[in-house]
C-alpha positions in Angstrom: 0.0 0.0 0.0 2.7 2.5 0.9 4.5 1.3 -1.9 1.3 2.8 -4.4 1.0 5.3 -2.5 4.8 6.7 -3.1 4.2 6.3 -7.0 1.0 8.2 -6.9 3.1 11.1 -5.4 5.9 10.4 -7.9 3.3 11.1 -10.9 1.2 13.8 -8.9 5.0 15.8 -8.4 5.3 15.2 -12.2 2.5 16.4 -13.6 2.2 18.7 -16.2 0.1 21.1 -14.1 2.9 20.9 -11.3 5.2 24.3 -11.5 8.9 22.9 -10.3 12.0 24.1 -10.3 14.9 22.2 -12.1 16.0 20.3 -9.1 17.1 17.0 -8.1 15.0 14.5 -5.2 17.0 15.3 -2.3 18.3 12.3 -0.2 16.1 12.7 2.7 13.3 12.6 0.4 14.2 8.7 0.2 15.1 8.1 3.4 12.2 9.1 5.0 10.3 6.8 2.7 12.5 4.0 3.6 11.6 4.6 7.6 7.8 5.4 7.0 7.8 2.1 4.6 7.0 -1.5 5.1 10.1 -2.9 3.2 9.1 -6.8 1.7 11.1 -9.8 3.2 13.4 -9.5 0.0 14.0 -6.1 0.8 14.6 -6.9 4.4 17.8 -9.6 3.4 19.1 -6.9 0.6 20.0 -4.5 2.8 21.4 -6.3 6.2 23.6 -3.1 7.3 22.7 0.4 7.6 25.3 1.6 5.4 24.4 -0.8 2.9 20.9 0.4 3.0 22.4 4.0 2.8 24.2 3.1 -0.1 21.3 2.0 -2.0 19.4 4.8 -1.3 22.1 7.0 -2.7 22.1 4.9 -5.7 18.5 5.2 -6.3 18.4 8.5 -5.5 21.0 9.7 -8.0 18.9 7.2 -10.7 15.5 9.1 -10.4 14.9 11.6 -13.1 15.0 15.1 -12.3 11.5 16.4 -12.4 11.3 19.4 -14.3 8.2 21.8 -15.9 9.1 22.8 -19.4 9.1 26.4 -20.2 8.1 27.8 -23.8 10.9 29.0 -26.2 11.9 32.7 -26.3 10.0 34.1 -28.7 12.0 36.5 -31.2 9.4 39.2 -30.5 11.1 39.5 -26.8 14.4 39.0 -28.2 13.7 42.4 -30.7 12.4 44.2 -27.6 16.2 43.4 -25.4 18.1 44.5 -28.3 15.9 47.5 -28.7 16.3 48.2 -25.0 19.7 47.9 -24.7 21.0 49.5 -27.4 18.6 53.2 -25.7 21.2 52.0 -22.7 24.3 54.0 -24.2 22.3 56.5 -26.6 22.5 59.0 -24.1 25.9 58.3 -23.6 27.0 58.5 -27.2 24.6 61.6 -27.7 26.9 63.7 -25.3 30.1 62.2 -26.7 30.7 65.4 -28.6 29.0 68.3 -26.7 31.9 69.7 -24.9 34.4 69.7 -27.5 32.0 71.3 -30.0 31.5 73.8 -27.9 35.1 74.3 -27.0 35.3 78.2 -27.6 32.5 78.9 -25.6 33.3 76.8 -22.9 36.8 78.2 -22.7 35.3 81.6 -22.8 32.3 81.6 -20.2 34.5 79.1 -17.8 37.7 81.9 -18.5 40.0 78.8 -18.9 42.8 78.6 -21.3 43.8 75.4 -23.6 45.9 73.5 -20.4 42.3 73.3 -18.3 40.6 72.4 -21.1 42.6 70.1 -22.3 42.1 68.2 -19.0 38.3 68.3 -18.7 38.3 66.3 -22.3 40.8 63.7 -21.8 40.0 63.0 -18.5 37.7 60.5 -19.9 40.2 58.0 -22.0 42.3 58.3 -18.4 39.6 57.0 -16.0 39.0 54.3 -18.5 42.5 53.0 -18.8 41.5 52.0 -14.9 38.0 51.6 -14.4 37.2 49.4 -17.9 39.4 46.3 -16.2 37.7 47.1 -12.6 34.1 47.0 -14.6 34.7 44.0 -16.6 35.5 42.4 -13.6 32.6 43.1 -12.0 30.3 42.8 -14.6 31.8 39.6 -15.4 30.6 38.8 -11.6 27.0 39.9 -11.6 26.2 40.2 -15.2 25.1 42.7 -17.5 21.6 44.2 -17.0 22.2 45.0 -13.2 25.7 46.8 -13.7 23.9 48.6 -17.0 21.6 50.3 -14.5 24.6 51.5 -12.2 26.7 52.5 -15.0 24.1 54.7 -16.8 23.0 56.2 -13.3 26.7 57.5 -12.9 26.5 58.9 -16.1 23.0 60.2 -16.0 24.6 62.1 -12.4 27.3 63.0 -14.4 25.0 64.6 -16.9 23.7 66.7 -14.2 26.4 67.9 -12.9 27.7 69.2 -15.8 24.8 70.8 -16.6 23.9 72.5 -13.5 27.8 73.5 -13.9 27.0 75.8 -16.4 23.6 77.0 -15.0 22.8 80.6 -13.4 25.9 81.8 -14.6 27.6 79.8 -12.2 30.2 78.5 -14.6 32.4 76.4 -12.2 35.4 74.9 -14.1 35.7 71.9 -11.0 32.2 71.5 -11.0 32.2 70.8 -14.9 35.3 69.0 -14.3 34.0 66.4 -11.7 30.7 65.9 -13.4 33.0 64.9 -16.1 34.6 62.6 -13.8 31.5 61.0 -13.1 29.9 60.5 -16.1 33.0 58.7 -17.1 32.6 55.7 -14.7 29.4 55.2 -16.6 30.6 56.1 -20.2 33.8 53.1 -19.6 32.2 49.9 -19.4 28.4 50.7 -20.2 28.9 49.5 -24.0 30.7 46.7 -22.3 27.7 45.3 -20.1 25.7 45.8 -23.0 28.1 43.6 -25.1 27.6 40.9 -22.1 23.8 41.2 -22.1 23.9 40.2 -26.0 26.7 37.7 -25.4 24.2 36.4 -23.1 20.9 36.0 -25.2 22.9 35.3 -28.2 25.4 32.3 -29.2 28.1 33.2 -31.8 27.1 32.7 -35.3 23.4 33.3 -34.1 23.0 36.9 -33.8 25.3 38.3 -31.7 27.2 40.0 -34.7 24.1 41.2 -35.6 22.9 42.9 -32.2 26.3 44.2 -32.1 25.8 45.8 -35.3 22.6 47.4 -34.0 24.4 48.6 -30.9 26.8 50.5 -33.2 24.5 51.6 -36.0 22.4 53.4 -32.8 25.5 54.6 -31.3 26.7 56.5 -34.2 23.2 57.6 -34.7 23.2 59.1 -31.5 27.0 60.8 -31.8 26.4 62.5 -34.7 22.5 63.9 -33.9 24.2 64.8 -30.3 27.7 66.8 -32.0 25.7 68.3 -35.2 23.0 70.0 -33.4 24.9 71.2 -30.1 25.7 74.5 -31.4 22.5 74.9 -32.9 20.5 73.9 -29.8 23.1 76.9 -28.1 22.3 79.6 -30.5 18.4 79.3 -30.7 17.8 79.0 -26.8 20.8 81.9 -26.4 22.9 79.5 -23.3 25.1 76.9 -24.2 23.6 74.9 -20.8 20.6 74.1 -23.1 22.7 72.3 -24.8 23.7 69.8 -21.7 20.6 70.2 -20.1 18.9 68.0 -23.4 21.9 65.5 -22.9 21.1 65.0 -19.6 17.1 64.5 -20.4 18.4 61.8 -23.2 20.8 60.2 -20.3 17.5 60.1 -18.1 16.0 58.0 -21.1 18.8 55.9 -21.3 18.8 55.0 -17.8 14.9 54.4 -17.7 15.5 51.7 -20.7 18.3 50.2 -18.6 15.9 49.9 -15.5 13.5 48.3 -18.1 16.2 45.9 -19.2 16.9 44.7 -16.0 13.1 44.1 -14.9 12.4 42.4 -18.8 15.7 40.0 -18.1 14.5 38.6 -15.1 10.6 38.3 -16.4 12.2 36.4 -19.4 14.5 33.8 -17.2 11.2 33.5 -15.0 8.8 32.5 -18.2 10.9 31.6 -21.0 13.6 28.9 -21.3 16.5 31.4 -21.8 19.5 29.7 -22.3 23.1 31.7 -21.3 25.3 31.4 -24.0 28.0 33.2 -21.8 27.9 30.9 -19.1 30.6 28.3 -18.5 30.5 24.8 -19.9 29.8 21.3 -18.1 31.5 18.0 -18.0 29.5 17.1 -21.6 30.7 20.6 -23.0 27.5 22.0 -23.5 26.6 25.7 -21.8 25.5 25.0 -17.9 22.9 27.4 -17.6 21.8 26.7 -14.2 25.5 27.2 -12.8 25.8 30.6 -11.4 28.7 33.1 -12.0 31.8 32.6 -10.0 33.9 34.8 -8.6 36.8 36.8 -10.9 40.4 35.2 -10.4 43.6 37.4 -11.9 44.8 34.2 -12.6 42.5 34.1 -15.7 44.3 37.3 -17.0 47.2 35.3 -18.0 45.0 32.1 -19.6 44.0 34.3 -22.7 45.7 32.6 -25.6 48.4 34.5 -27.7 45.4 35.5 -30.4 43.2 37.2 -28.3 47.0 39.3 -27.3 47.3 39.6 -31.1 43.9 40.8 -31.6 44.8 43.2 -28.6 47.9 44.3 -30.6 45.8 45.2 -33.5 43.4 47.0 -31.8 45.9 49.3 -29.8 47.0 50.6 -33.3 43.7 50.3 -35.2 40.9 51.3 -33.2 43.0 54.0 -31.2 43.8 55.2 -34.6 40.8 55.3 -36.2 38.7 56.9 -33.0 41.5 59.0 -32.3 41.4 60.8 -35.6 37.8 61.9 -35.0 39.9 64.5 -32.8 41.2 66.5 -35.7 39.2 65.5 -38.6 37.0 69.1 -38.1 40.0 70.7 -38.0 41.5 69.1 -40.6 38.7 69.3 -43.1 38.8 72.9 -42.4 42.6 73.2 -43.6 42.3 71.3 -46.6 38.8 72.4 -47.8 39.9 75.8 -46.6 36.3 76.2 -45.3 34.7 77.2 -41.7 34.1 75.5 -39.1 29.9 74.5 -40.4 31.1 73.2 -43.4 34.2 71.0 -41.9 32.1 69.6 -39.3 29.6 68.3 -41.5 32.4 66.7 -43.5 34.3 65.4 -40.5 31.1 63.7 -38.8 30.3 61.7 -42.4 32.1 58.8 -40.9 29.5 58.6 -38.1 26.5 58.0 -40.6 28.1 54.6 -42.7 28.1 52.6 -40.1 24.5 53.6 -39.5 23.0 51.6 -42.3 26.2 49.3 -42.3 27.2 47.8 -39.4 23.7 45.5 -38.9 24.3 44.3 -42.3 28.2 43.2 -41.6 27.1 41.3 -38.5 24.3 39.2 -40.0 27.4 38.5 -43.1 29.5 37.5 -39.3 26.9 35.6 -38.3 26.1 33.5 -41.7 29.9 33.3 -42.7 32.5 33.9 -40.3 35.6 35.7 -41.9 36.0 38.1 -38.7 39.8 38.2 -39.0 39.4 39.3 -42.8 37.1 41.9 -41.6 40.3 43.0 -39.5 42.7 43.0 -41.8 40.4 44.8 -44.1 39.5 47.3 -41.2 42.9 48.1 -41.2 43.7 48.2 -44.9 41.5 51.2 -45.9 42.6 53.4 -42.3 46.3 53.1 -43.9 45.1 53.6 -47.5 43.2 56.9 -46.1 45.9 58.0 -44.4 48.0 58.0 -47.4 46.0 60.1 -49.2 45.7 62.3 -46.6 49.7 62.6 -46.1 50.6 62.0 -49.5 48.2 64.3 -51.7 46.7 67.7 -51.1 43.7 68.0 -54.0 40.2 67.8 -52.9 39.3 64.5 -54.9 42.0 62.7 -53.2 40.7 64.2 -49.4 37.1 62.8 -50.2 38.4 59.5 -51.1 40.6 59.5 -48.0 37.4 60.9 -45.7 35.7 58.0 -47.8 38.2 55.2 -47.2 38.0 56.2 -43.7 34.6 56.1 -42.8 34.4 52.5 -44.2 37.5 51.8 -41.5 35.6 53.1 -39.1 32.6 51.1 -40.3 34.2 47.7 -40.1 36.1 48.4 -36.6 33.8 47.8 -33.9 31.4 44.6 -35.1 34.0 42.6 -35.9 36.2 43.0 -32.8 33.9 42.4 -30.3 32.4 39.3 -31.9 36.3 38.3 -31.8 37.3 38.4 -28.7 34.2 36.1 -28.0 35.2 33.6 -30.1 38.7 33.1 -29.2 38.3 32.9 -25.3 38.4 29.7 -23.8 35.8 30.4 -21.4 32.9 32.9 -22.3 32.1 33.5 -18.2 35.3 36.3 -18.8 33.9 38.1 -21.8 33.2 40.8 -20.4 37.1 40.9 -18.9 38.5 40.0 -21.8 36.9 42.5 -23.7 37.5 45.6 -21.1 41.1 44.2 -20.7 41.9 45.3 -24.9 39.8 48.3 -24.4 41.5 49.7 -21.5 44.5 49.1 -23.1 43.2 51.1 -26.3 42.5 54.1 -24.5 46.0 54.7 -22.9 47.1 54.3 -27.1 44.5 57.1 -28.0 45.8 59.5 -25.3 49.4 58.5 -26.3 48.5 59.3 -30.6 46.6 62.5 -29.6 49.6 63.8 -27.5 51.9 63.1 -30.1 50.0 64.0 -33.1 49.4 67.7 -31.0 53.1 68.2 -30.2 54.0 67.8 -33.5 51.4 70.0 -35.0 52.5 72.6 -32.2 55.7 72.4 -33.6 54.9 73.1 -37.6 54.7 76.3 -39.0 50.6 77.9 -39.1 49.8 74.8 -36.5 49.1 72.6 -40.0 48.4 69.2 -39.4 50.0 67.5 -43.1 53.5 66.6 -40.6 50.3 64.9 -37.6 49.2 62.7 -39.8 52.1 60.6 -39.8 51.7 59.4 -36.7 48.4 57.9 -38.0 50.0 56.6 -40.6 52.3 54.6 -38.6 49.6 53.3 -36.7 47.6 52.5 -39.8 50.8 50.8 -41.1 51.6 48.1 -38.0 47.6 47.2 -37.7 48.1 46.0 -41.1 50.9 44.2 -40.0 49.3 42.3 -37.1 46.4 41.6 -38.7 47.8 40.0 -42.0 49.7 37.8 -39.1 46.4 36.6 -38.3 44.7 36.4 -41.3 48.2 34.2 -42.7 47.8 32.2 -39.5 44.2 31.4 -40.2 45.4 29.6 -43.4 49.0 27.9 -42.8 50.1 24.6 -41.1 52.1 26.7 -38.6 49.1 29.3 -37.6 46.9 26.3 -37.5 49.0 24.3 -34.8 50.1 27.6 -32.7 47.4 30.1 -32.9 44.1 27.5 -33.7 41.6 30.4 -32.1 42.1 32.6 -34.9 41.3 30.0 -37.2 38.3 28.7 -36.0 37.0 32.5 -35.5 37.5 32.8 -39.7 35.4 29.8 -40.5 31.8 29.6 -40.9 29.8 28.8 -38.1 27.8 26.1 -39.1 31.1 24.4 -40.1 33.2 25.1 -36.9 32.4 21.2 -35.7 34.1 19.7 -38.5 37.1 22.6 -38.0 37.7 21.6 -34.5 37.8 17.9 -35.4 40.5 18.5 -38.4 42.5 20.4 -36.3 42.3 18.3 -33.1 43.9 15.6 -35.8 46.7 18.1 -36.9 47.4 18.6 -33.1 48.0 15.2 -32.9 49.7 14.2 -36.0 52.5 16.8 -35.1 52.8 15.1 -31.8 52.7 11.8 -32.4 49.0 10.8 -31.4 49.5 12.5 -27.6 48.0 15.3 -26.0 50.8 16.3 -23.4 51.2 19.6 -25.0 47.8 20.6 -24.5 45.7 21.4 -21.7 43.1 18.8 -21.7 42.0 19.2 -17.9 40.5 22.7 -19.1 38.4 21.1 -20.6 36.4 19.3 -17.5 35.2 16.7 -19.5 35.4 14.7 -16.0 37.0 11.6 -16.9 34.4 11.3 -19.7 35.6 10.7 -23.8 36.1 14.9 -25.0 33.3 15.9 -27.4 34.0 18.5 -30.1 32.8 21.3 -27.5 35.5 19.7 -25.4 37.8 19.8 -28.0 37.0 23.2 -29.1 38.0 24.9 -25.3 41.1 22.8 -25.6 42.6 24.3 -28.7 41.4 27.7 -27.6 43.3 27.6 -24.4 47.2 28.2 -24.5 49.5 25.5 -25.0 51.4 24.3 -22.1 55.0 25.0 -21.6 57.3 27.6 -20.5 57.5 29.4 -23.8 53.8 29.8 -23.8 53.6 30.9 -20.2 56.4 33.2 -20.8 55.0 35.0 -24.0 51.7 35.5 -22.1 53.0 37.3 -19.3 55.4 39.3 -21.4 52.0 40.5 -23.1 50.5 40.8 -20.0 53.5 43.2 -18.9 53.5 45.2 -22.4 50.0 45.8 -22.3 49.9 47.8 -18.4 53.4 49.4 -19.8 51.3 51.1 -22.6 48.6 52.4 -20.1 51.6 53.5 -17.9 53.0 55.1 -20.6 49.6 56.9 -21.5 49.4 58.3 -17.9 53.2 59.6 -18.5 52.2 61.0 -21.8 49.1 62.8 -20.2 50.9 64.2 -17.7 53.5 65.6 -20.1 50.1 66.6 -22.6 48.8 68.9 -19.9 51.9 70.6 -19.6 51.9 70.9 -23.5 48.7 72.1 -23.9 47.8 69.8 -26.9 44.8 67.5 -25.6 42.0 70.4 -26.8 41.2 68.9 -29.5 40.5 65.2 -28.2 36.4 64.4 -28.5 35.4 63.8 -25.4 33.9 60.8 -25.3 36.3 59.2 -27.9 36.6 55.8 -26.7 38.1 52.5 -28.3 36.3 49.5 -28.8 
């Protein structure tokens, strides 16, 4: 009787109209039965010990299947509505990128500071983010986008304020502007980051995260150039340049309100929907765990990136710093060469903000479908040097638009591609988000140390011309092309195949990236003899178990062991904090020049 009576509770707990958790029967779930129950005489002589009888109760226990409710799929309409809402997360952000700097002669001369001052309100930003970008992937690695998205746009919505009421009532307070600056650059940092870890969440490589990426940039750009274009305008007509931050501040409110809103719709859509977290870690099968909840940051795992994510990171420091850095002088610029004012070279110098627009969605669903992300590096790089050349090398009009051309479609195919990279070449997606604010950090000590340079040497030309800057752009242009055609040959020799496997297996096509893993698991062990010493097969966790392909996959991704790997990580390690050390240095010695007045504010690389 008790017998039937425990298998009529079995089925009642697993019925359909029963609303469980995923969990497992605890074990005093069975042992109570077994004291409550009449056990039969076979029962009785099977289990003549009590830690035999405690044995087969763990055994049966551990057989039961888990007794779960199934939830409905996530419908697309709900995965529209997070990428909608998250992308609003940074357009206030990216609105007030260029307000101060566009406004730099009236700020200057209501705030009755001279270049020096200014030059550190603007650049204060790329400083606090050589710092605070490792600090907030950390911590957004830790407690996951949507939560830290609603901290960091509140400290730039404060920020906002700040500035604002700065320049309100004629008070015009240099360290009030200056500190609300200071905050809105905590939020500014790592807020495109946690949005990159929201869609690294909801989206799996190769099945729309290029694309929401693309959408992130496409609205950020939107947002830059609507914010920088009408700033004067918005000045002139309501007769007080505070207008002007008063709006940004009304667009950061927005932002924030959509942040709030993506937090609350993330946790309706994990409470309803079977939401699967591609940027958790991975099981003893190698498939996503997305039950297992985020563990603590280690700086262990600093020095576990393989030598193609340091690669990508080399790039990067040259490419992206170059190609956001240039945004600095481009008015300028334009204004030299055209030998126009200031209305007609902004408008020129903000065309590479509306490409991407229409562009960058499109790139990632090609990402997405077919892979080729290191060819969209290489390529990235290509036309920045090729604009650059013009630029240095001929001084006609048609040759300038080409350049401005050339270099809007750099700037087009910068961000999209380099995000979804560093993804795909990390062992473990739980450190994204660290991974990711570990190159950008490192970017923005490379954009203080170009600007610096590029200012000096202007300073010292004749008429303050910026033909003898651009060189320094050109160099820049000239070694990203270097270290991405390393990568790109990598992806398609015997020797980049067998020491830097990630950046292979980030050009091919997703839905052939099984078969990739498999033909170079054999190469691995073909060159060694049918053994695996070499490589780190306890990453993988496979528990014992045979490695499937996922297992295989974190295996090759993670750095070879030996002494020479270990050794060339760490020297990376140690060059990249040398290059933000050397950006503080170079700041320091910037101020003193005078030359950081023309760095966009909120120039930040990805």
């Amino acid at each position: 009787m008790a017998t039937s009576r425990t298998s009529m509770e079995l089925l009642f707990l697993s019925s359909p109209g029963r609303s469980l958790k995923p969990t497992m029967v605890p074990g005093n779930l069975a042992g109570s039965h077994s004291e409550t129950m009449s056990l039969s005489p076979t029962e009785s002589k099977a289990s003549p010990s009590t830690s035999d009888e405690k044995s087969v109760q763990d055994e049966s226990v551990h057989q039961w299947p888990t007794l779960t409710t199934q939830k409905p799929k996530l419908p697309v309409k709900w995965q529209i509505a997070m990428i909608v809402l998250t992308c609003m997360c940074t357009f206030g952000n990216h609105w007030s990128n260029g307000l101060i700097i566009s406004m730099k002669t009236t700020i200057e001369k209501n705030l009755k500071i001279n270049n020096s001052e200014f030059a550190t309100l603007v650049a204060v930003t790329n400083l606090i983010n050589t710092l605070l970008c490792v600090a907030g992937g950390f911590v957004i690695d830790r407690f996951g986008g949507p939560l830290l998205s609603v901290y960091l746009a509140a400290f730039h919505f404060a920020g906002a304020l700040v500035e604002a009421g700065a320049t309100t009532n004629h008070l015009n307070s240099y360290p009030v502007l200056v500190a609300g600056k200071v905050l809105a650059a905590i939020g500014d940092g790592s807020l495109d980051n946690a949005q990159h870890k929201i869609f690294a969440t909801y989206f799996a490589p190769g099945h729309g995260f290029a694309f929401s990426i693309g959408v992130i940039w496409s609205m950020a750009n939107l947002a830059q150039f609507t914010g920088q274009s009408t700033a004067n305008i918005i000045a002139k007509n309501l007769h007080s340049y505070s207008w002007t931050l008063w709006i940004s501040s009304v667009v950061s409110l927005i932002s924030l309100l959509c942040a709030i809103g993506v937090l609350v719709l993330d946790k309706y859509l994990r409470a309803n929907y079977d939401v699967m977290d591609y940027s958790k870690r991975f099981d003893k099968r190698g498939v996503h765990s997305g039950t297992v909840k985020t563990g603590t940051f280690h700086w262990h795992a600093v020095f576990q990136m393989p030598l193609t994510f340091w690669l990508v990171v080399l790039f990067a420091i040259f490419e992206n710093a170059g190609v956001q850095s240039f945004v600095s002088i481009s008015t300028q610029f334009a204004q030299q060469r055209l030998k126009q004012g200031a209305v007609i070279g902004g408008w020129v110098s903000s065309f590479y903000l509306l490409l991407p627009v229409g562009l960058t969605p499109f790139e990632g669903i090609f990402i997405d479908g077919h892979g080729h992300r290191v060819t969209f590096l290489f390529l990235s790089g290509l036309l920045f040097l090729v604009s650059m050349l013009l630029l240095r090398l001929s001084e006609t009009v048609p040759a300038f638009v080409c350049a401005y051309v050339f270099y809007a479609l750099s700037q087009s195919l910068t961000p999209a591609p380099q995000v979804e990279i560093v993804r795909s070449i990390i062992p473990d997606p739980h450190y994204y988000a660290t991974a990711f604010a570990i190159k950008k950090s490192i970017v923005q000590a490379s954009i203080v140390i170009i600007v610096t340079a590029a200012g000096k040497i202007q300073d010292m030309t004749p008429g303050a011309s910026l033909a003898n800057a651009v060189t320094v752009w050109v160099v820049y242009a000239f070694v990203s092309v270097l270290a991405s055609g390393a990568l790109l040959v990598a992806c398609y020799t015997e020797w980049g195949k067998r020491y830097l496997p990630a950046a292979r297996l980030s050009q091919v096509r997703p839905r052939e990236l099984e078969e990739e893993v498999q033909r170079m698991w054999d190469l691995q062990l073909r060159h060694h003899n049918g053994n695996t010493d070499h490589l780190d097969v306890d990453r993988a966790n496979a528990g014992g178990e045979e490695l499937t392909v996922k297992h295989k996959e974190i295996v090759l991704k993670t750095p070879i062991l030996g002494k020479t790997s270990s050794h060339s990580r760490r020297v990376a390690v140690g060059a990249g904090f040398g290059v933000i050390l050397i950006g503080w240095i170079i700041f320091g010695l910037g101020v003193d020049w005078g030359v950081h007045g023309n760095v966009v504010a909120g120039t930040v690389g990805e």
